[in-house]
C-alpha positions as CSV (number, residue, x, y, z in Angstrom):
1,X,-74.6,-94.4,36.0
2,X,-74.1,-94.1,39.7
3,X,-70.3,-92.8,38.8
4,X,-71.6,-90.5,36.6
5,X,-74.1,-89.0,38.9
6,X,-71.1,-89.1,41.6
7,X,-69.1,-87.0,39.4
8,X,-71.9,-84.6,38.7
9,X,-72.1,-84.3,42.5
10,X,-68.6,-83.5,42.7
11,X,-68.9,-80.9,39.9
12,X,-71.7,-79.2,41.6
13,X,-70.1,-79.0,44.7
14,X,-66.6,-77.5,43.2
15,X,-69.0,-74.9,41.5
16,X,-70.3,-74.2,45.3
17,X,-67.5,-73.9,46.4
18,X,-66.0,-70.9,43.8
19,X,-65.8,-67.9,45.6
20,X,-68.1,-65.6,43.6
21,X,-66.3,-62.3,43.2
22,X,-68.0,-58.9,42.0
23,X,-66.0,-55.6,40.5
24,X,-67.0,-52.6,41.1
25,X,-66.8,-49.3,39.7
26,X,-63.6,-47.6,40.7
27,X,-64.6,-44.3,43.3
28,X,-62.8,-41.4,41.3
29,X,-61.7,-39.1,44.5
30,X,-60.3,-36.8,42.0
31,X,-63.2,-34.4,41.1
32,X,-62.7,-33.9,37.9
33,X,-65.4,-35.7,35.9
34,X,-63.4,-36.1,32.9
35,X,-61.8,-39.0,34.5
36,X,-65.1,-40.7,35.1
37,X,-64.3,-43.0,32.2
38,X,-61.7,-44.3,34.2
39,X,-63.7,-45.6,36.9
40,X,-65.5,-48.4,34.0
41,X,-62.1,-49.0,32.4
42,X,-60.2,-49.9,35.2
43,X,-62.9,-51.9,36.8
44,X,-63.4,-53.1,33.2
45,X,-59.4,-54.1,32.5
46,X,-59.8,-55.6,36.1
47,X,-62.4,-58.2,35.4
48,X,-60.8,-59.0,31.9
49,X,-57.4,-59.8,34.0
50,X,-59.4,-61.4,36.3
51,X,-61.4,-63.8,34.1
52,X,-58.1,-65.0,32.1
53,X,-56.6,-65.9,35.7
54,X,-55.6,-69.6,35.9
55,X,-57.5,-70.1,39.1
56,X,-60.7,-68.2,37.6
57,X,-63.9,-71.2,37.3
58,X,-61.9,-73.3,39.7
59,X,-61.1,-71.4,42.9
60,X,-63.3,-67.9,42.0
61,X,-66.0,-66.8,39.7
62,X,-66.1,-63.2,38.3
63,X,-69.7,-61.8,37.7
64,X,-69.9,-61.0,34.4
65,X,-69.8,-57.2,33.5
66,X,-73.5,-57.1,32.5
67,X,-75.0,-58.7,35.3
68,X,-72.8,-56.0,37.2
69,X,-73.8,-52.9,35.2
70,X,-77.7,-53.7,35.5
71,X,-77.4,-54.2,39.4
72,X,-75.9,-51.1,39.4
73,X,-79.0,-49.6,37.4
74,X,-81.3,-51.1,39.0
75,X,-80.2,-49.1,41.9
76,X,-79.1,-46.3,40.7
77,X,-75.9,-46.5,41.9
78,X,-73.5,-43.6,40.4
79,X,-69.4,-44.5,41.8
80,X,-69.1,-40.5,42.3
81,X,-72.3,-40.2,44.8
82,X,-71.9,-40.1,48.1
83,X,-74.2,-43.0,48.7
84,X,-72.3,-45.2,46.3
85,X,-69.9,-47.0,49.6
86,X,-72.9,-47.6,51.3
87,X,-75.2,-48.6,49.2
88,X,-73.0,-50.3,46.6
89,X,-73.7,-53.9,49.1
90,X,-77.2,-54.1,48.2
91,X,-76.4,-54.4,44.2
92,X,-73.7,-57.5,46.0
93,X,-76.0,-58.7,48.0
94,X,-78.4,-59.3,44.9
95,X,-75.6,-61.1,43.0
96,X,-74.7,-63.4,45.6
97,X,-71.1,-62.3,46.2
98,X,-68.9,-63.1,48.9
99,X,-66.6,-60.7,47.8
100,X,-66.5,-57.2,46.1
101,X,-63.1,-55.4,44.4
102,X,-63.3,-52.1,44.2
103,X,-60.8,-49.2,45.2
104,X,-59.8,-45.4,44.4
105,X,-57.8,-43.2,41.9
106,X,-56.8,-39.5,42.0
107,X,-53.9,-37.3,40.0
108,X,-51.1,-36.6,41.8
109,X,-48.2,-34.6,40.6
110,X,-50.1,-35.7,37.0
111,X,-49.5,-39.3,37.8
112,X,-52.5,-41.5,38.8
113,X,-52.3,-42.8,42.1
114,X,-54.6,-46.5,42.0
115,X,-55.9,-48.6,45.4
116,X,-57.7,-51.8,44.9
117,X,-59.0,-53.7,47.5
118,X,-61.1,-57.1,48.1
119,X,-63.8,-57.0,50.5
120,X,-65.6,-59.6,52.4
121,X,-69.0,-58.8,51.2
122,X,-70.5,-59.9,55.1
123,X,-68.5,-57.6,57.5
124,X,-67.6,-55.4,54.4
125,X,-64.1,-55.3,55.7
126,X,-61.1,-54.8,53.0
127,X,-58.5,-57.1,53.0
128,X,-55.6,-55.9,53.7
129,X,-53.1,-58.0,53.8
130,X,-53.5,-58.0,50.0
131,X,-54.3,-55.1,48.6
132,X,-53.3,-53.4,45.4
133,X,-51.9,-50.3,47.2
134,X,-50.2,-46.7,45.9
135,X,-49.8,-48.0,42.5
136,X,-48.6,-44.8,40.3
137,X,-48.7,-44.5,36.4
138,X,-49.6,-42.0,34.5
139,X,-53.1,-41.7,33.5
140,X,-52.4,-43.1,29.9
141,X,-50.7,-46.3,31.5
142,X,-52.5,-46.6,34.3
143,X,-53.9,-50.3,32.8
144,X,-50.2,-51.4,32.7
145,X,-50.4,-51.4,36.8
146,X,-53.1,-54.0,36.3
147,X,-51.7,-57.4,36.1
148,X,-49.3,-56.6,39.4
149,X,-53.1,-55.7,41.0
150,X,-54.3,-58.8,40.4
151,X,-51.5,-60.9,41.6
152,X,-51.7,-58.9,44.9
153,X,-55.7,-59.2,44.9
154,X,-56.2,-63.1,43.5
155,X,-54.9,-64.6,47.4
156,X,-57.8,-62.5,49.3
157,X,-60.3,-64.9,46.5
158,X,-59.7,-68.1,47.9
C-alpha cells in the first residue's frame, strides 16, 4: 500500500511538472480574409504534430483544441483584431499555461511565408533561440513545413 501511494505521488508530481502548452490561432498579417482558414489549420496541424510528439504527456501537455476554442469564445478573441496580441493572455492565463505557440503568415511572391514562436506565458517573451522562422511553401503545402516547426519549437517546452 505505502508503495503504491509512493508511486501515485510520483505520478502526480511528473503530471506537475509537464509544461502545459497552449496553441494559438495563427495572426494572418496578409489581409486577405480568404486565408482566414489558415489561421485554425495551421494552429490545428500544429497541435496534432504536437500531441503525437514522443515527449508529449511526459515533458509537455497540449491543451486540447476545445478547451482552446471556447477560451477563445468566451472572450471573444478574433486572431485578425487588433486586440487579439494583447488580449490573447487572458484566454492563457484561464487555461493555466506556461506557454503559448502562436506566430504569423503572409503571401509573398504567392509563397506563404510561416513564423512560429513559443512564448513564456509570464513575461510573454518569445523564445527565440527556437523559433520556427521564414518557413516558405506555397499556400497548398504550407502543412508540409510543420513537422520541421515542431522540431525547432519542442526545446523552448521543456
Amino acid at each position: 500500500m505505502v508503495r503504491l501511494m509512493g508511486m501515485i505521488a510520483i505520478g502526480f508530481a511528473s503530471v506537475l511538472a509537464q509544461v502545459r502548452v497552449a496553441v494559438l490561432p495563427i495572426k494572418n498579417l496578409d489581409g486577405n480574409m480568404l486565408l482566414l482558414t489558415y489561421s485554425y489549420a495551421i494552429a490545428d496541424s500544429l497541435r496534432a504534430h504536437l500531441l503525437a510528439h514522443p515527449d508529449h504527456g511526459r515533458q509537455f501537455v497540449v491543451i486540447p483544441a476545445d478547451s482552446m476554442e471556447q477560451a477563445l469564445a468566451e472572450f471573444n478573441l478574433d486572431p485578425n483584431s487588433p486586440q487579439f496580441e494583447s488580449d490573447i493572455w487572458r484566454a492563457v492565463a484561464k487555461l493555466n499555461c506556461s506557454r503559448a505557440i502562436t506566430g504569423s503568415f503572409e503571401i509573398t511572391g504567392g509563397r506563404m511565408v510561416l513564423n512560429l514562436y513559443s512564448y513564456d506565458v509570464t513575461t510573454k517573451l518569445a523564445d527565440q533561440t527556437h523559433a520556427a522562422r521564414n518557413l516558405f511553401k506555397a499556400p497548398e503545402h504550407i502543412f508540409d513545413v510543420i513537422p520541421l516547426a515542431v522540431k525547432k519549437l519542442v526545446p523552448a517546452l521543456k
